[in-house]
PDB file of N, CA, C and O in Angstrom:
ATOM      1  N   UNK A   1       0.844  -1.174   0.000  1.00  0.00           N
ATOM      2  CA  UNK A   1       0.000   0.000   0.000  1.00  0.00           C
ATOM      3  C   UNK A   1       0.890   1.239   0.000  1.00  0.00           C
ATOM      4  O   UNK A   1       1.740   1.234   0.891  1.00  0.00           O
ATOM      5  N   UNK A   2       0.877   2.427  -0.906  1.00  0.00           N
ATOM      6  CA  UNK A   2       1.409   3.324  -1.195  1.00  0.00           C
ATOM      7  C   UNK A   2       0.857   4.662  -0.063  1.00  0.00           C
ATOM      8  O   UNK A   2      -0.064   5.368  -0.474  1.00  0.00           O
ATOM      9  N   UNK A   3       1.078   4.771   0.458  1.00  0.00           N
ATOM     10  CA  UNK A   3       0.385   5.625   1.419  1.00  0.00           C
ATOM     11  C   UNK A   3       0.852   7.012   1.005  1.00  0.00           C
ATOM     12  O   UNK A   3       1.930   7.049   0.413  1.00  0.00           O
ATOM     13  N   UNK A   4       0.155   8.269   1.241  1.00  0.00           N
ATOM     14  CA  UNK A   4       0.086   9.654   0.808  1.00  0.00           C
ATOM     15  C   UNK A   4       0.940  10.455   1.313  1.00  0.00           C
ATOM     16  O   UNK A   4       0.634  11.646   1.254  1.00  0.00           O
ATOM     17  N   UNK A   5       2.430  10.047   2.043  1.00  0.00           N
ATOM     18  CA  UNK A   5       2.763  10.915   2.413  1.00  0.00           C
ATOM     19  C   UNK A   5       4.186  10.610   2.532  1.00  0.00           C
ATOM     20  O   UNK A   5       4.058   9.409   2.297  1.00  0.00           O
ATOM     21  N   UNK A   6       5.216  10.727   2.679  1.00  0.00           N
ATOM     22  CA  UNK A   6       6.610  10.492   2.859  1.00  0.00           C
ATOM     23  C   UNK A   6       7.023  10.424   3.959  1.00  0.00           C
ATOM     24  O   UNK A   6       7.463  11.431   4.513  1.00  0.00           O
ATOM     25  N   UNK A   7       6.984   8.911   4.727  1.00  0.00           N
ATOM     26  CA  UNK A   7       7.691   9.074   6.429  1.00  0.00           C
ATOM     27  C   UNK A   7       8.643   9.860   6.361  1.00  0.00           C
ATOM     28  O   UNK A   7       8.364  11.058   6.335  1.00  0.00           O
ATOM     29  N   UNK A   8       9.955   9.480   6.316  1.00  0.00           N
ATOM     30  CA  UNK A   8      11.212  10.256   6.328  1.00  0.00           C
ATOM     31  C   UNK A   8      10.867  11.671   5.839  1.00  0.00           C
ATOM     32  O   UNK A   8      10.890  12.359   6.859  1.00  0.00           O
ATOM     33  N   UNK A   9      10.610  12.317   4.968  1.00  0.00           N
ATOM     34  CA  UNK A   9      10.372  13.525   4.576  1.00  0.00           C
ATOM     35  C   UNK A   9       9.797  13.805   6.223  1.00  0.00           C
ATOM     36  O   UNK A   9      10.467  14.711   6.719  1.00  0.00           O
ATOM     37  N   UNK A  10       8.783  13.290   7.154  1.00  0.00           N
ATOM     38  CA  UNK A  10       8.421  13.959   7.779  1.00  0.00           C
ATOM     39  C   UNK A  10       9.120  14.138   9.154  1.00  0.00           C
ATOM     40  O   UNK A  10       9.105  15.126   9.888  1.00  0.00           O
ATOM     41  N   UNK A  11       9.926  12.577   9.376  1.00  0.00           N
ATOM     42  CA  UNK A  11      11.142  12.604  10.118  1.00  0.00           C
ATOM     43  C   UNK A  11      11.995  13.651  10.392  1.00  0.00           C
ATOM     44  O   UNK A  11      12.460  13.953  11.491  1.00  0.00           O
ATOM     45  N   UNK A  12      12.220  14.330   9.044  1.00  0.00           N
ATOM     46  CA  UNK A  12      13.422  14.715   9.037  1.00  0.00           C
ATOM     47  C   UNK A  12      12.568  16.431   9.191  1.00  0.00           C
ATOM     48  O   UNK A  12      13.230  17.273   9.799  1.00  0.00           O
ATOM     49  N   UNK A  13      11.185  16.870   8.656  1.00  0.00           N
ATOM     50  CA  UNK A  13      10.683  17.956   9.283  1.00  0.00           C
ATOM     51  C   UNK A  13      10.455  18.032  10.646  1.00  0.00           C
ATOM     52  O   UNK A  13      10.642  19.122  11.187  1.00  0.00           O
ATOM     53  N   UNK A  14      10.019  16.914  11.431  1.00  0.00           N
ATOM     54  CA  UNK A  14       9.676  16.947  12.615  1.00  0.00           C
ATOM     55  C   UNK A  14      10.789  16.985  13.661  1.00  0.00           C
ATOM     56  O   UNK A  14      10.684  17.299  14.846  1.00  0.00           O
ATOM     57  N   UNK A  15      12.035  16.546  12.888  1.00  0.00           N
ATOM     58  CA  UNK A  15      13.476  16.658  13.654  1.00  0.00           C
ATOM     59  C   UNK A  15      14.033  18.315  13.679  1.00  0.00           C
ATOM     60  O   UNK A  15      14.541  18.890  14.642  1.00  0.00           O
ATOM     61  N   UNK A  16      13.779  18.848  12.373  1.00  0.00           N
ATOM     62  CA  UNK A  16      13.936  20.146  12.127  1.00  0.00           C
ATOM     63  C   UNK A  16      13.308  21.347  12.875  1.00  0.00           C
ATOM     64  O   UNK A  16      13.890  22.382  13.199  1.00  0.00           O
ATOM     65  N   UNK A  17      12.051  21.028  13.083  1.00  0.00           N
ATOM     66  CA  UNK A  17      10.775  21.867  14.463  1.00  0.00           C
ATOM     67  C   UNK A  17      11.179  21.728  15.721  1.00  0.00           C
ATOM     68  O   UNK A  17      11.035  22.649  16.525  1.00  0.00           O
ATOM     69  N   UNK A  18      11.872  20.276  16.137  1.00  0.00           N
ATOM     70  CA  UNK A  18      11.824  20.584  17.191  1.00  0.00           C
ATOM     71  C   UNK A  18      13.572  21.044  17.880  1.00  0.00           C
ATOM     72  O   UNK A  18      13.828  21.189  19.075  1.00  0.00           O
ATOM     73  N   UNK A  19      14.683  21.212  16.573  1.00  0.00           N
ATOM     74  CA  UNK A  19      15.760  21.730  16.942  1.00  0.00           C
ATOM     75  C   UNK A  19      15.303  22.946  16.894  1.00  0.00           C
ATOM     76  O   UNK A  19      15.667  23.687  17.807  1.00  0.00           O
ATOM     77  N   UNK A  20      14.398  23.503  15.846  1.00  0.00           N
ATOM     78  CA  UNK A  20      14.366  25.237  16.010  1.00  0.00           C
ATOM     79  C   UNK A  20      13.512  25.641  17.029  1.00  0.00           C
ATOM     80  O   UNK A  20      13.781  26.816  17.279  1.00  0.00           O
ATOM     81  N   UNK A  21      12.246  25.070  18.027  1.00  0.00           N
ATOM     82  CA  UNK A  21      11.873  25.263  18.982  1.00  0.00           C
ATOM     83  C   UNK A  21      12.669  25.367  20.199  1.00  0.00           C
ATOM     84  O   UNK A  21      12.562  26.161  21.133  1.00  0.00           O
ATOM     85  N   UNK A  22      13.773  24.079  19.937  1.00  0.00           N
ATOM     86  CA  UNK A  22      14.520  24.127  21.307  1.00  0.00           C
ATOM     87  C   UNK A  22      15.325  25.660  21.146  1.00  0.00           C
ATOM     88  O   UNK A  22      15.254  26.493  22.049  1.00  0.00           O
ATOM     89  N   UNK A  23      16.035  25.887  19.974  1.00  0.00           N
ATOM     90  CA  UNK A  23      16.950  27.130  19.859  1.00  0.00           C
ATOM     91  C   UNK A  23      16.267  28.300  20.579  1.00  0.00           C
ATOM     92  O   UNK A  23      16.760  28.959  21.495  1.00  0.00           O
ATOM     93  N   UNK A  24      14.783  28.492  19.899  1.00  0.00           N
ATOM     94  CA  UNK A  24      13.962  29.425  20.445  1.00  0.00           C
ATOM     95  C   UNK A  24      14.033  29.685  21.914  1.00  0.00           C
ATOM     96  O   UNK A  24      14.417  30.630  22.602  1.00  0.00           O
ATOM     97  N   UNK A  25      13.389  28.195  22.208  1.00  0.00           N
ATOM     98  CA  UNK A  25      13.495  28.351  24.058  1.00  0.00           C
ATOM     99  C   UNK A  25      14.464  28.883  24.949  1.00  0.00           C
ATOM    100  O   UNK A  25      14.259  29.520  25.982  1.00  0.00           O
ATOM    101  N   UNK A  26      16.020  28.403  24.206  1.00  0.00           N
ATOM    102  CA  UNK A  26      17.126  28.991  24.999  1.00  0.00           C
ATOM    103  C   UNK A  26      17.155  30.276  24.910  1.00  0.00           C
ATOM    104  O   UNK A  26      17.451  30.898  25.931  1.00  0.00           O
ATOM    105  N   UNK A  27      16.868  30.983  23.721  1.00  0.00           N
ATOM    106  CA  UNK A  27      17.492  32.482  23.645  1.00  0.00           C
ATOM    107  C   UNK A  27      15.895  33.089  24.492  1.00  0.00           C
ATOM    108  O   UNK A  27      15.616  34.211  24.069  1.00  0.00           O
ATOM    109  N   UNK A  28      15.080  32.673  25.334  1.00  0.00           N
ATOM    110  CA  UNK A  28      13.914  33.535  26.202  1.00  0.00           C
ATOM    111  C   UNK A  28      14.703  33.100  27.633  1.00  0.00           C
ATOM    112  O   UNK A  28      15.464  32.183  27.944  1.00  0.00           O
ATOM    113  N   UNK A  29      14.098  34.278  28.346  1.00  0.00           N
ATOM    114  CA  UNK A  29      14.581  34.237  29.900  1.00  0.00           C
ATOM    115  C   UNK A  29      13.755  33.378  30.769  1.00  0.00           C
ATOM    116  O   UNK A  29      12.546  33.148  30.747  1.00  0.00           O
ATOM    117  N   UNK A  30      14.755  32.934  31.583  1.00  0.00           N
ATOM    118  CA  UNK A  30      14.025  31.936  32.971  1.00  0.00           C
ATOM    119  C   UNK A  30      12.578  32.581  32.838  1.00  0.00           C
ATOM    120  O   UNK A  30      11.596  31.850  32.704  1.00  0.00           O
ATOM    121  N   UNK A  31      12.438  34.314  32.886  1.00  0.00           N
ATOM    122  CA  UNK A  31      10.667  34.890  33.815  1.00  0.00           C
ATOM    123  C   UNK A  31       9.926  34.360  31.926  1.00  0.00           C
ATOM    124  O   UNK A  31       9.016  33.531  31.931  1.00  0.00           O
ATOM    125  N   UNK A  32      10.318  34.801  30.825  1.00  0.00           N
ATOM    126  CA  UNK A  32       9.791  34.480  29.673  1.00  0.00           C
ATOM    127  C   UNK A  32       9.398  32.833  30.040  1.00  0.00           C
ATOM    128  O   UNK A  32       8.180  32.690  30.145  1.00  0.00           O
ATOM    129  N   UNK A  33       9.985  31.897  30.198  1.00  0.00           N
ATOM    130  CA  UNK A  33       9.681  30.184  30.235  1.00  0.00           C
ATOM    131  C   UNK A  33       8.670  29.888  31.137  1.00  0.00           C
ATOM    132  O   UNK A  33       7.922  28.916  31.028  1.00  0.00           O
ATOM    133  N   UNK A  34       8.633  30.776  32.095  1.00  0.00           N
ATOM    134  CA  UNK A  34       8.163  30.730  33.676  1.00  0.00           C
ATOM    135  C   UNK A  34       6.598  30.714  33.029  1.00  0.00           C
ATOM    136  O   UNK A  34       5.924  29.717  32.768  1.00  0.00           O
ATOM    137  N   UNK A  35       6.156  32.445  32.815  1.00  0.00           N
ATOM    138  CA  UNK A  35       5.243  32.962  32.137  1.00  0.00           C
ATOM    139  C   UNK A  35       4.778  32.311  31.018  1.00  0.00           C
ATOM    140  O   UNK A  35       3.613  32.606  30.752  1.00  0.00           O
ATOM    141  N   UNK A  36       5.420  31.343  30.104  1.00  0.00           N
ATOM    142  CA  UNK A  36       4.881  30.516  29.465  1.00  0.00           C
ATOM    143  C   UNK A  36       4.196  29.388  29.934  1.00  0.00           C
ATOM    144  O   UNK A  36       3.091  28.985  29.569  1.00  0.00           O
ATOM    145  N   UNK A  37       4.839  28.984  30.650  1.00  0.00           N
ATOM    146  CA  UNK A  37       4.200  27.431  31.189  1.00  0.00           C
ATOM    147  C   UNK A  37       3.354  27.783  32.146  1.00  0.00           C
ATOM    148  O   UNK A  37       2.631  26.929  32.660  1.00  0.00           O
ATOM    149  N   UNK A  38       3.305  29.335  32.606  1.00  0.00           N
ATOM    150  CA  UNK A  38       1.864  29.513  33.919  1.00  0.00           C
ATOM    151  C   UNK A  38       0.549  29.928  32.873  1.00  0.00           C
ATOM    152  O   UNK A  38      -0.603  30.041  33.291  1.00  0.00           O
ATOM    153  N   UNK A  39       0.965  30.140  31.381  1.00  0.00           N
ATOM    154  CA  UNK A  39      -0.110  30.636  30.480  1.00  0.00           C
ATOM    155  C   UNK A  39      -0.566  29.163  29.963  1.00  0.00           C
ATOM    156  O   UNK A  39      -1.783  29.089  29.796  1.00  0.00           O
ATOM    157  N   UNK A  40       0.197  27.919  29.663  1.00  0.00           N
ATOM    158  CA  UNK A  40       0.041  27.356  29.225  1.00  0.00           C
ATOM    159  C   UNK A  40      -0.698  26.471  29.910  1.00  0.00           C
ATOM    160  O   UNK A  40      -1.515  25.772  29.311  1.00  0.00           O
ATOM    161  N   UNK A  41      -0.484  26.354  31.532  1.00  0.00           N
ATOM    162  CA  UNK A  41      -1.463  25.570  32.358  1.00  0.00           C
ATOM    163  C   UNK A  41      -2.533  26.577  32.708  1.00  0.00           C
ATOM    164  O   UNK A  41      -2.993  26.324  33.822  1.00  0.00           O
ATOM    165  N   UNK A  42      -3.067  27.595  32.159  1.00  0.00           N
ATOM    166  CA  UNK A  42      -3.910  28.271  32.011  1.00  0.00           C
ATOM    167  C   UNK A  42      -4.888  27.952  30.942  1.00  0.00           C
ATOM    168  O   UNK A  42      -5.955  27.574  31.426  1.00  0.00           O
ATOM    169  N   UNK A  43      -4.877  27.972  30.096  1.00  0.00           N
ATOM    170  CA  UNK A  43      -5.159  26.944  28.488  1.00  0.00           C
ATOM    171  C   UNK A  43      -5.553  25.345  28.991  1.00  0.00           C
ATOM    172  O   UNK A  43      -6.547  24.733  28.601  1.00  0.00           O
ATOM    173  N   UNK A  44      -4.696  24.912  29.794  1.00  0.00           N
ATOM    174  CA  UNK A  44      -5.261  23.475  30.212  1.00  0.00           C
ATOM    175  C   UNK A  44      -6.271  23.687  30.648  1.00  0.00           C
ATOM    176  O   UNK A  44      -7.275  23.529  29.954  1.00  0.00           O
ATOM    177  N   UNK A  45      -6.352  24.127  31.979  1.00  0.00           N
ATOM    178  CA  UNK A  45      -7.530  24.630  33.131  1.00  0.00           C
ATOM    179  C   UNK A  45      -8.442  24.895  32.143  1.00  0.00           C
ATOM    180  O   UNK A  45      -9.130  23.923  31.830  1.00  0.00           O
ATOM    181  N   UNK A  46      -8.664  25.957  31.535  1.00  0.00           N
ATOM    182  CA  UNK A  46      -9.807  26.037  30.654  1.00  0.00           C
ATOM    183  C   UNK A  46     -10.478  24.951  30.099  1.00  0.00           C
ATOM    184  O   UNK A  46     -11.617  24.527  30.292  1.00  0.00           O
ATOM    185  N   UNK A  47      -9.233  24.434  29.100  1.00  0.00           N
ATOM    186  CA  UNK A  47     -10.313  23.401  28.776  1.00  0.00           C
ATOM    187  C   UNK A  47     -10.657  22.611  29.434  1.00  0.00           C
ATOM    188  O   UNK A  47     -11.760  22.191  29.084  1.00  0.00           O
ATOM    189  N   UNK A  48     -10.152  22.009  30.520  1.00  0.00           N
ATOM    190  CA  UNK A  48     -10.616  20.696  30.939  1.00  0.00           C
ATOM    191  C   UNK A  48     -11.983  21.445  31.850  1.00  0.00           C
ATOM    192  O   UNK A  48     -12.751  20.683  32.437  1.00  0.00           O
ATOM    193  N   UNK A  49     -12.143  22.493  31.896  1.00  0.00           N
ATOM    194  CA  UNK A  49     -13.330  23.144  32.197  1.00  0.00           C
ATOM    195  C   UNK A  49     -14.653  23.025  31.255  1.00  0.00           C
ATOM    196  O   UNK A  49     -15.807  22.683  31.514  1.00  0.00           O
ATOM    197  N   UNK A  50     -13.976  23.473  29.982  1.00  0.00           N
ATOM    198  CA  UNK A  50     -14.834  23.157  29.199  1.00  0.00           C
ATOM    199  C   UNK A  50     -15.165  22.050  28.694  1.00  0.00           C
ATOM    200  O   UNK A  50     -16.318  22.018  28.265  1.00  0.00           O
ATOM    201  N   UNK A  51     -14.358  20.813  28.557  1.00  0.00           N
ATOM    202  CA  UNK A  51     -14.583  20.060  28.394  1.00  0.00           C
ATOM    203  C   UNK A  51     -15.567  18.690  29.727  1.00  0.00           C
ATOM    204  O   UNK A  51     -15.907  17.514  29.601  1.00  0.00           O
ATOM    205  N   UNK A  52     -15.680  19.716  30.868  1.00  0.00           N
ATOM    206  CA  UNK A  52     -16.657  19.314  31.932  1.00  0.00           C
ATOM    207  C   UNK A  52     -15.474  18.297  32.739  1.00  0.00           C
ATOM    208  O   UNK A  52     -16.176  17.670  33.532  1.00  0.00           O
ATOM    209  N   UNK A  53     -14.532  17.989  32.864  1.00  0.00           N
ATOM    210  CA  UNK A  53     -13.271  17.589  33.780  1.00  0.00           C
ATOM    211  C   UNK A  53     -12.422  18.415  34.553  1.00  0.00           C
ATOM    212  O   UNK A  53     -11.217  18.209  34.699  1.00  0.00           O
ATOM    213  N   UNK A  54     -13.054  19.342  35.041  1.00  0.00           N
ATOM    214  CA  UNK A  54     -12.296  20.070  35.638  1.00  0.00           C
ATOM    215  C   UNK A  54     -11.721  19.495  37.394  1.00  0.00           C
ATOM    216  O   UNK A  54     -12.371  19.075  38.351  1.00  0.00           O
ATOM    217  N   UNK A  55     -10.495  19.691  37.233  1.00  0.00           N
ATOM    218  CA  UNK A  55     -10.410  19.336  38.909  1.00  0.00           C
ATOM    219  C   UNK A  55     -10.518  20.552  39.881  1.00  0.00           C
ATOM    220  O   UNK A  55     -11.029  21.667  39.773  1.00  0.00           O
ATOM    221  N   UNK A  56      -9.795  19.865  40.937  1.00  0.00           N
ATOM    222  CA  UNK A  56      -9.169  21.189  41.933  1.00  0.00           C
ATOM    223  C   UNK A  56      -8.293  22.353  41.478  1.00  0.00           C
ATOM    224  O   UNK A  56      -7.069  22.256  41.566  1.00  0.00           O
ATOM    225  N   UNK A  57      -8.821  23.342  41.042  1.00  0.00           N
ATOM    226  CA  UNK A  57      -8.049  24.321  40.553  1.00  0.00           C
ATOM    227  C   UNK A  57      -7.646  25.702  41.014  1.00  0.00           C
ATOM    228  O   UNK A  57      -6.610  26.319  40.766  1.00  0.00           O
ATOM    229  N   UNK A  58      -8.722  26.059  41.761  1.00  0.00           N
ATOM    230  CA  UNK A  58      -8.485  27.589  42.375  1.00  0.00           C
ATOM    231  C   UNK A  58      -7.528  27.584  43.205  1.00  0.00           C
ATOM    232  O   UNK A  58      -6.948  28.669  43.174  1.00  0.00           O
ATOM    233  N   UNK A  59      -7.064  26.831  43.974  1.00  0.00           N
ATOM    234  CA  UNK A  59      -5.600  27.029  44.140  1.00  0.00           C
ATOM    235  C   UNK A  59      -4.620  27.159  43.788  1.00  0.00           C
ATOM    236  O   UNK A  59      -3.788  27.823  44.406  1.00  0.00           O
ATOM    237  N   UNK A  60      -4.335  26.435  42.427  1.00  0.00           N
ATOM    238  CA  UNK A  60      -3.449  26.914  41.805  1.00  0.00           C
ATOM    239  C   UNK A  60      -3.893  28.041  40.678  1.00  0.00           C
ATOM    240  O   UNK A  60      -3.109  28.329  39.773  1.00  0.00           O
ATOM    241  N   UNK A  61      -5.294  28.712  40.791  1.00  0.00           N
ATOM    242  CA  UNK A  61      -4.987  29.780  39.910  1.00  0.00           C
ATOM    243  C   UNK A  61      -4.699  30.688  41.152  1.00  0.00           C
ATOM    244  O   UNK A  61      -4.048  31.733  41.159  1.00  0.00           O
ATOM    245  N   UNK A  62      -5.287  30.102  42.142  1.00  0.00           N
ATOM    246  CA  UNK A  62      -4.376  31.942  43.119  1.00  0.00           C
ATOM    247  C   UNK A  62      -3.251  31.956  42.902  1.00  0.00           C
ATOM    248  O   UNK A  62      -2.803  32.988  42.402  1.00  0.00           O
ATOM    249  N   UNK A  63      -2.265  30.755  43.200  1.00  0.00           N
ATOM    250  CA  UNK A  63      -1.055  30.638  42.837  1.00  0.00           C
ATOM    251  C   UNK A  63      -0.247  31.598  41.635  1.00  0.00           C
ATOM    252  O   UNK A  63       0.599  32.491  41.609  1.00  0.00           O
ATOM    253  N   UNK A  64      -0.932  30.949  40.841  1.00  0.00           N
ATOM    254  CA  UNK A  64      -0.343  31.576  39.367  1.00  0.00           C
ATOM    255  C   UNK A  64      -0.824  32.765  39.154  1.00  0.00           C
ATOM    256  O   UNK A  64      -0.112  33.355  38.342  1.00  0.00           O
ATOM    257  N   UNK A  65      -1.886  33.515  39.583  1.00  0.00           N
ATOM    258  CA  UNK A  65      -1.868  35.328  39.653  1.00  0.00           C
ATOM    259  C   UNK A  65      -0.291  35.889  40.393  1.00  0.00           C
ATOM    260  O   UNK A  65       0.637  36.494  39.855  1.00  0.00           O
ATOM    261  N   UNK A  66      -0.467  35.353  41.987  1.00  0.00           N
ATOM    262  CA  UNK A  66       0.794  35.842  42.748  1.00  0.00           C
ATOM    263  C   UNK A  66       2.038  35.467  42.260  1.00  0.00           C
ATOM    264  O   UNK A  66       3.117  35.759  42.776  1.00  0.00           O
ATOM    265  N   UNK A  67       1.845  34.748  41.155  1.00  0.00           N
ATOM    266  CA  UNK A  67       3.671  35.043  40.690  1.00  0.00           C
ATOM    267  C   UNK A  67       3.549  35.489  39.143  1.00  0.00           C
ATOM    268  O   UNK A  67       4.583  35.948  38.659  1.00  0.00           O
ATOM    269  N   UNK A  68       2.748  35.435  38.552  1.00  0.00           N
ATOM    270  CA  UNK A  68       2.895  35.862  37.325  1.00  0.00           C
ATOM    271  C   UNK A  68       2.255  37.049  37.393  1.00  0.00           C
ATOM    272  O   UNK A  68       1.704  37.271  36.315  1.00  0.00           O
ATOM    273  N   UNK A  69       2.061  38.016  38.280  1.00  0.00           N
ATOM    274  CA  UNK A  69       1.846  39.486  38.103  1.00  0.00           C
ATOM    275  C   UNK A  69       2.908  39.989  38.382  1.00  0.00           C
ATOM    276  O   UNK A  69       3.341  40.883  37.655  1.00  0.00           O
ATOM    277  N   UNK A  70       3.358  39.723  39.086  1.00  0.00           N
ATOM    278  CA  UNK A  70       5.192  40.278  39.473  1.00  0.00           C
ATOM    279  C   UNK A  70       5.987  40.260  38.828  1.00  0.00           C
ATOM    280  O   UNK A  70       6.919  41.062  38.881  1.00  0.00           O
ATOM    281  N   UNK A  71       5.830  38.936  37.654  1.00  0.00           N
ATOM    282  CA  UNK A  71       6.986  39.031  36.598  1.00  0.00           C
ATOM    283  C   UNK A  71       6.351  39.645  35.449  1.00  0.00           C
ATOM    284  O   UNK A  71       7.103  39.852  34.497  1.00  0.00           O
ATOM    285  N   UNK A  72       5.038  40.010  35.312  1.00  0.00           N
ATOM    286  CA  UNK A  72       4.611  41.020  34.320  1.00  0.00           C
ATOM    287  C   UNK A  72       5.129  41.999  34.153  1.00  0.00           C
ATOM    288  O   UNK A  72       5.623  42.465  33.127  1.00  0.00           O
ATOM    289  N   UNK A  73       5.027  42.571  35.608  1.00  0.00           N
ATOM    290  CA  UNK A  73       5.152  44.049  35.716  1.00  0.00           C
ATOM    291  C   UNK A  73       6.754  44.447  36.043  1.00  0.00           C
ATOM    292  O   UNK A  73       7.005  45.638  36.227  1.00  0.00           O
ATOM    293  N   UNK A  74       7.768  43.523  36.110  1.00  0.00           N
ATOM    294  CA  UNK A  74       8.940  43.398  35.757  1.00  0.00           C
ATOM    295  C   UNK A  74       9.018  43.214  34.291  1.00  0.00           C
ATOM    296  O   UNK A  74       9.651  44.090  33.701  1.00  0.00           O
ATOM    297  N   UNK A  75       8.662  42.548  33.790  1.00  0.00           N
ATOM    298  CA  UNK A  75       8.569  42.411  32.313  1.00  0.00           C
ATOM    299  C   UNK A  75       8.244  43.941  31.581  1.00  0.00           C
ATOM    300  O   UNK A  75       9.054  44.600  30.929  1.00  0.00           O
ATOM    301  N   UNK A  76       7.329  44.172  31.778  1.00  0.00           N
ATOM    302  CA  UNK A  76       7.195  45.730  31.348  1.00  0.00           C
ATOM    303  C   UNK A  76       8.098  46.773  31.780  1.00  0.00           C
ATOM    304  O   UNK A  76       8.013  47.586  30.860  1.00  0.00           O
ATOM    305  N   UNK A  77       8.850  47.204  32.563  1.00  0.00           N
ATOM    306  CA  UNK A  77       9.801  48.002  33.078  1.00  0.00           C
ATOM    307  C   UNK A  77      10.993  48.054  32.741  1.00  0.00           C
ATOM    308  O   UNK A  77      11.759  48.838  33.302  1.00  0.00           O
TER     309      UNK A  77
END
């Protein structure tokens, strides 16, 4: 069976994304990585809200206000 797509061709893109993601990551700061991954478990929370699985969460969104407003407003300055 001839299938529609070229493994290796995609090997070798999917090897390529994730060296230039990693490059990306290094050249952002510790508060940039920080602020990503408190936005990004922000995006989780949601959905699993929306998707009606939500767990225990308001604790860790108090959490993640009290440190990711501080590095905002360092971020801006």
């Amino acid at each position: 069976m001839l299938l529609p797509f070229d493994r290796d061709r995609l090997r070798q893109r999917n090897a390529l994304d994730a060296g230039q993601e990693l490059a990306a990551s290094a050249e952002k700061t510790p508060s940039e990585r920080f602020v990503e991954t408190v936005e990004l478990s922000d995006v989780v929370r949601q959905l699993a809200v929306a998707t009606g699985s939500e767990g225990k969460t308001a604790d860790l969104e108090t959490k993640s206000l009290l440190y990711v407003r501080p590095l905002r407003l360092a971020m801006r300055s």
